[in-house]
Structures are given as structure tokens and as C-alpha cells.
C-alpha positions in Angstrom: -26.3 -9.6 -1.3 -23.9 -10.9 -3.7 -23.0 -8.8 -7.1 -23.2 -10.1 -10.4 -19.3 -10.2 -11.1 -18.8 -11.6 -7.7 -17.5 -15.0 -7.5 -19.5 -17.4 -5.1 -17.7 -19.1 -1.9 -14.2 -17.7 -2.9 -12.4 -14.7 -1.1 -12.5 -13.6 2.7 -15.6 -11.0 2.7 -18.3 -11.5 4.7 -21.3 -11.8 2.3 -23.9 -11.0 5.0 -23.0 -7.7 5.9 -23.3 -5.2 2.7 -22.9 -1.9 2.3 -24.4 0.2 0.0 -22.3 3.1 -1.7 -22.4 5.9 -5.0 -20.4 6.1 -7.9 -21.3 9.0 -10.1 -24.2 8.9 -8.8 -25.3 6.1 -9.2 -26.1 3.2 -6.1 -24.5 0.1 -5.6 -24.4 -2.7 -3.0 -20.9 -4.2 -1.7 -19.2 -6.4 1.2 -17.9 -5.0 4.1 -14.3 -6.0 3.8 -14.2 -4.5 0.1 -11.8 -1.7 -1.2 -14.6 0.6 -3.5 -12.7 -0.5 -6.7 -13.7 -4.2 -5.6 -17.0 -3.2 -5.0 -17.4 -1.2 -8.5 -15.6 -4.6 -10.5 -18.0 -6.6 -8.4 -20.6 -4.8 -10.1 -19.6 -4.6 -13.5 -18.0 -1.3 -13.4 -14.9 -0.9 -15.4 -14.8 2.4 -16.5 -13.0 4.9 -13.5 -11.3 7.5 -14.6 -9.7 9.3 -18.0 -6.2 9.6 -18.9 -4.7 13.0 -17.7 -3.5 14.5 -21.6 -5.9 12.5 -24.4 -8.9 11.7 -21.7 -8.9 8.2 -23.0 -10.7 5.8 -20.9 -9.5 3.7 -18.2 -10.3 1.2 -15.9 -8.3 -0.4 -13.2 -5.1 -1.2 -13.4 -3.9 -2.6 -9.7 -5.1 -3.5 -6.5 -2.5 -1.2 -4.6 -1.4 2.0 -3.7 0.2 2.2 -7.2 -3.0 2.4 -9.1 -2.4 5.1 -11.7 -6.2 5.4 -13.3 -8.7 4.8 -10.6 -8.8 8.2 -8.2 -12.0 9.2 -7.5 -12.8 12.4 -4.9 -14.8 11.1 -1.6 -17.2 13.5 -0.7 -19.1 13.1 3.4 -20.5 16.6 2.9 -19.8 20.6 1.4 -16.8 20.7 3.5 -15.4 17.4 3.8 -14.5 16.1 0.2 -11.1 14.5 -0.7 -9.9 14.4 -4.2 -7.4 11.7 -6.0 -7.8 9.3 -3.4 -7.3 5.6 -5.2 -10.3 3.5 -5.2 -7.9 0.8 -4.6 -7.2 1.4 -0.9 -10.6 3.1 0.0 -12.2 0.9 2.6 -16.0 0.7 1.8 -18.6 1.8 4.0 -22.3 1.9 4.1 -23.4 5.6 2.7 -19.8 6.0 1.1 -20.0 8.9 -1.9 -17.4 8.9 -4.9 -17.3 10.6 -7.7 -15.2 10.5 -10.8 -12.7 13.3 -11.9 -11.0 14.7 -14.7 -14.3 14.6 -17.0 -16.8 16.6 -18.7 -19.8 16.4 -18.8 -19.5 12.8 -17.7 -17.3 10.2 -17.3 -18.7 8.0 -19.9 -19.3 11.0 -22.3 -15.9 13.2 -21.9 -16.2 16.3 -24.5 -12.7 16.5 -24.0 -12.0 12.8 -25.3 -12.0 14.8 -29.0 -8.5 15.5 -28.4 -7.8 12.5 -28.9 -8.2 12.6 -32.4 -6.1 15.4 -33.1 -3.2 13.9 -30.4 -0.6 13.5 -33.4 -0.7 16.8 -33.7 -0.6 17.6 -29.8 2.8 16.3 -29.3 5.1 16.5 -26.3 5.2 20.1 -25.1 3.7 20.9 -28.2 2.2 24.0 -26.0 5.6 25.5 -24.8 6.3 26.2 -28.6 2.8 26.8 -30.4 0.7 29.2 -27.4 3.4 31.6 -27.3 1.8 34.5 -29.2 0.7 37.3 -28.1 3.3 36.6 -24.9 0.3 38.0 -22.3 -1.9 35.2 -23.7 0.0 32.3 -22.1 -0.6 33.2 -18.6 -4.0 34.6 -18.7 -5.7 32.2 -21.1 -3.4 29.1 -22.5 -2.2 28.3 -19.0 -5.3 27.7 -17.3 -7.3 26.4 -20.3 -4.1 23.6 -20.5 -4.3 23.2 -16.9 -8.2 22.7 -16.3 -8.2 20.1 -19.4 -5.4 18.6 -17.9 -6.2 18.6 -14.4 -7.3 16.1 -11.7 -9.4 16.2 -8.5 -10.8 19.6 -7.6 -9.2 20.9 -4.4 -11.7 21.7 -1.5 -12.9 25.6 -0.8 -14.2 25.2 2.5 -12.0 25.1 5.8 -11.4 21.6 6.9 -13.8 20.9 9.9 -11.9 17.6 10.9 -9.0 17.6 13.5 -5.9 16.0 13.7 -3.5 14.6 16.3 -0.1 13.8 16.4 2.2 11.6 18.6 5.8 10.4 20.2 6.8 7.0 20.2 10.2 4.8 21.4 10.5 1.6 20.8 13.4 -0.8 20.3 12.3 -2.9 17.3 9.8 -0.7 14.3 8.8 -3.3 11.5 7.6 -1.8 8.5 4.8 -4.2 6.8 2.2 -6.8 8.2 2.9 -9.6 6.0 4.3 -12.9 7.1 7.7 -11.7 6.8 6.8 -8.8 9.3 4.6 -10.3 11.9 7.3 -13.5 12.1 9.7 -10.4 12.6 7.8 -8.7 15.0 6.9 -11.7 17.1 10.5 -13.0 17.4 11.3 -9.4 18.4 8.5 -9.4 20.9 9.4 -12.7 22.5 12.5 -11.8 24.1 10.7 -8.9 25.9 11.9 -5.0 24.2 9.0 -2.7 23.1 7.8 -3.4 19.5 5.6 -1.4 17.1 4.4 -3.5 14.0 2.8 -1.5 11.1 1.0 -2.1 8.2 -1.3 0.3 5.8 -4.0 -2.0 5.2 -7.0 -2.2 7.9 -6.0 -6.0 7.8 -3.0 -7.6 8.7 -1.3 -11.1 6.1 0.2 -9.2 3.3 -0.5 -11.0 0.1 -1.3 -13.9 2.8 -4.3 -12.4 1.6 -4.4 -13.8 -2.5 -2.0 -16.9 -1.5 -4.7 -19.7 -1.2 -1.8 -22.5 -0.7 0.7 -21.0 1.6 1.1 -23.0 4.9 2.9 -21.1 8.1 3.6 -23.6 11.1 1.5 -26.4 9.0 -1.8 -24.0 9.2 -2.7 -22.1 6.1 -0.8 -18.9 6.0 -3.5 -16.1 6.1 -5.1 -17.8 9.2 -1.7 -18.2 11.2 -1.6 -14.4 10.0 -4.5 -13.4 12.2 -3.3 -15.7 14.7 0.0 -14.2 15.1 -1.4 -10.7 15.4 -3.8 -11.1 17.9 -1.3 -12.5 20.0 0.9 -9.6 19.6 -2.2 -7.2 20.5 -2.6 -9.2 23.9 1.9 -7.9 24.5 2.3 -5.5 26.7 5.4 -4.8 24.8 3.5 -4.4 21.7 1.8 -1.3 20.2 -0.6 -2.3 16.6 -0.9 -0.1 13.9 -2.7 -0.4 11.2 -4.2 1.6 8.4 -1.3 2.9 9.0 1.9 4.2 6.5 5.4 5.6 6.8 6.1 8.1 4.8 9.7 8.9 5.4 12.6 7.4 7.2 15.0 10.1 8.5 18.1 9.7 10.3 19.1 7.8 13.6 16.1 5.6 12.6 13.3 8.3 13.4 10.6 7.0 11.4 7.0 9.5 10.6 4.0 7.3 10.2 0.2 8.2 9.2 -2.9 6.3 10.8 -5.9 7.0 9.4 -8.0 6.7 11.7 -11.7 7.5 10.9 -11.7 7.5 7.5 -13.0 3.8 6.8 -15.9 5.0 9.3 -19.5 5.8 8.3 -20.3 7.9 11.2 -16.9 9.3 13.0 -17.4 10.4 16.3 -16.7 14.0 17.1 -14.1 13.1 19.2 -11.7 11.2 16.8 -9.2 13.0 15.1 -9.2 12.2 10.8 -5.5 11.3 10.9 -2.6 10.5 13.4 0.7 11.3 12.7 3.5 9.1 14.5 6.8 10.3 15.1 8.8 7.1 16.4 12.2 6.5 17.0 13.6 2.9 17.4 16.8 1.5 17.9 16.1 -0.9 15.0 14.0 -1.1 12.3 12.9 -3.7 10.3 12.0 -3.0 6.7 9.3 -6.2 5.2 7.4 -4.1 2.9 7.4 -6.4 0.5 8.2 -5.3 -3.6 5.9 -4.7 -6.5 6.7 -5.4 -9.9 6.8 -2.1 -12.6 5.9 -3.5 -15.7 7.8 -2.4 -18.7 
């Protein structure tokens, strides 16, 4: 099944196997291989989210973990719903429920939107200096009137059913990023025989291998030497894989805490799998290729 806004023979998805998800409510049919904010563009859907002060609308605004406008709560059941999570690096999955935030009573109809109108008045920290009288009123009503209007995702208030595990890792080379950069780092590392782990935080490895039509590696195109490269690496016995997979802090004498989400992108996780991984490693070197991204002005 192929979306309206989706652009025939081009990209990497697999057009055969769909998925269908919910935004809002309403149903929608995507690729497996899609983030949900490429399967909501591939169906026309622009508007995501409102801005945090004015509620203005927005739409997307990158394809990354930067994405400032697009966080949506992912809901499996009662207990297991996730706010603020970007629809930029949510894998899709058959079944997947999202829901916008930061609205009422919808997203295309915000009541609070009306503050819009009045936002030359509603300045800066207009409230620190005009909700200041009577002096009780500021915690007990302005507060957390300002702070619902002005929130995001609603936290969860249910225990958390999922479990978690957490590991220990040495190694003597860590590279940080799965683009070509990384994996040509991680392969000459590998080669000469000392243990190498080679992480990335998308579910596929290539970088922006993935976008760059023209790039040859080695005379083959780039994104297919990518896959190449790392399924050798998977068959090293040297050589631990991680992907979906982030670090979140590098600390001293190189020890290095990583996240691996593990059953997240999954439709059905099994009872045994923990939700998340976290990796404490320590290396003896490690290899930054994280690539950049540009902050516009």
C-alpha cells in the first residue's frame, strides 16, 4: 500500500510490508522501515504538535533527534504510555497508537491558540510581574493554570509494568556512530584483532549513507557497502553490534553509558525482554563519528 504523498520507486522501504498505525485517532497505513513522522507526511499529515507558550501550529521541522515540534505520547495500554517521545525517531509498527499533546480540545481546534492574539501583551515573564497579587494566589492558582497551558506530554500514573536490564562491557576500541566514517573505523579496528563495540541509535546502520544517492565506498554505492560492512563485523568474534542504541554521557578514563532500546520498535514484546538496556562500557579508546548537525540561525 503506497500513501498518497509517497513518492513511487524512490527510498529504501519495503513497499509490501505495511503497517497500520493511529494518530489522534485516526488510522493510517505506512512501510515498515518508516519513522511515524514519515508515515504521517506520507499521508498528508502536517500538522503535529502546538508551540509550548502561543499554541501556534506546527509541523515538522527535522528528521532527527533534534526535532523540536513533533512529540507525540505512545500509548501500548493504561499503564504503558510514553510522552514527548519525537515522531522523528519512532520506529513504526503495525498497531502503533500516538497521540498528540499540548492541545485542547484538539489538535486542530486548540482553545488555547486565543492567546495568541493577545501575545503582545503576554510578553517575556510577563507573569513573574503581573500574577503577583494576592501573594497566596501565585502558588495555588497562577502557577498551575501557567503550567497546564504551558505544559507538554502528560506523565504516566500507573507503575511501570516493563523491566529493565543493565550491563558491563570492556572493549579496546568503542566507536560512537554507524555512518561510513564509523563502520570504516570500526572495521580497521577489528581487523587487527582487539575487541570492538560499534554503536549507532538508529535500528539501521549507513548514517546519512541513507539520503546520499551518489556516494560510492570501495566503487559500490555507499549505503550498500554500508550493510556490507556491518554484517561482516556481526560475523567478528571480536565484535559486539549495537544498535538502536545511544550514549548518553562520556565520563572519565573513557567509561562510556549507553541506552539500547530494545523492544520498543516491537508490536508484541515478549515477556521476557527487558524495555531498555543500559551499557556501562569502558574502552581503552574511543572513537567519536557522530557526525554534526547544522543549528540554523
Amino acid at each position: 500500500m503506497i500513501a498518497a504523498f509517497r513518492i513511487p520507486g524512490a527510498g529504501r522501504l519495503r513497499q509490501a510490508e505495511t503497517a497500520s498505525f493511529s494518530f489522534d485517532g485516526q488510522s493510517y497505513a505506512g512501510v515498515e522501515g518508516d519513522t511515524l513522522a514519515s508515515a504521517l507526511l506520507a499521508n498528508g499529515v502536517h500538522l503535529v504538535g502546538r508551540s509550548f507558550k502561543y499554541h501556534r501550529p506546527r509541523g515538522f521541522l527535522s528528521a532527527g533527534a533534534e526535532e523540536p515540534n513533533a512529540l507525540v505520547e505512545i500509548k501500548r495500554d493504561s499503564a504503558r504510555k510514553t510522552p514527548n517521545v519525537r515522531a522523528t525517531v519512532q520506529e513504526l509498527y503495525d498497531g502503533l497508537a500516538a497521540q498528540s499533546q499540548n492541545r485542547w480540545p484538539s489538535l486542530s481546534f486548540d482553545v488555547s491558540a486565543l492567546g495568541d492574539i493577545a501575545s503582545p501583551l503576554l510578553s517575556a515573564g510577563f507573569y513573574y510581574k503581573t500574577f503577583m497579587w494576592p501573594k497566596s494566589a501565585w502558588k495555588n492558582f497562577y502557577e498551575p493554570k501557567i503550567r497546564a497551558a504551558a505544559g507538554l506530554g502528560v506523565a504516566p500514573d500507573q507503575a511501570d509494568p516493563d523491566h529493565y536490564s543493565a550491563r558491563f562491557a570492556h572493549c579496546d576500541v568503542l566507536v560512537l556512530g554507524g555512518g561510513a566514517a564509523g563502520i570504516a573505523a570500526a572495521l580497521a579496528a577489528a581487523e587487527t584483532g582487539v575487541r570492538v563495540i560499534l554503536v549507532d541509535e538508529q535500528a539501521e546502520f549507513g548514517g546519512s549513507l541513507h539520503f546520499e544517492s551518489g556516494a560510492k565506498i570501495d566503487g559500490q554505492d555507499g549505503f550498500a557497502w554500508a550493510q556490507s560492512a556491518v554484517a561482516k563485523l556481526k560475523t567478528m568474534d571480536n565484535v559486539r553490534v549495537l544498535s538502536r542504541t545511544t550514549a548518553f554521557g562520556y565520563y572519565a578514563q573513557n567509561f562510556v553509558g549507553l541506552v539500547e532500546r530494545v523492544s520498543d520498535h516491537l508490536q508484541n514484546p515478549g515477556r521476557d525482554l527487558p524495555r531498555e538496556r543500559l551499557w556501562q562500557v569502558r574502552a581503552k579508546r574511543v572513537v567519536l563519528a557522530t557526525g554534526a548537525i547544522e543549528r540554523h540561525m
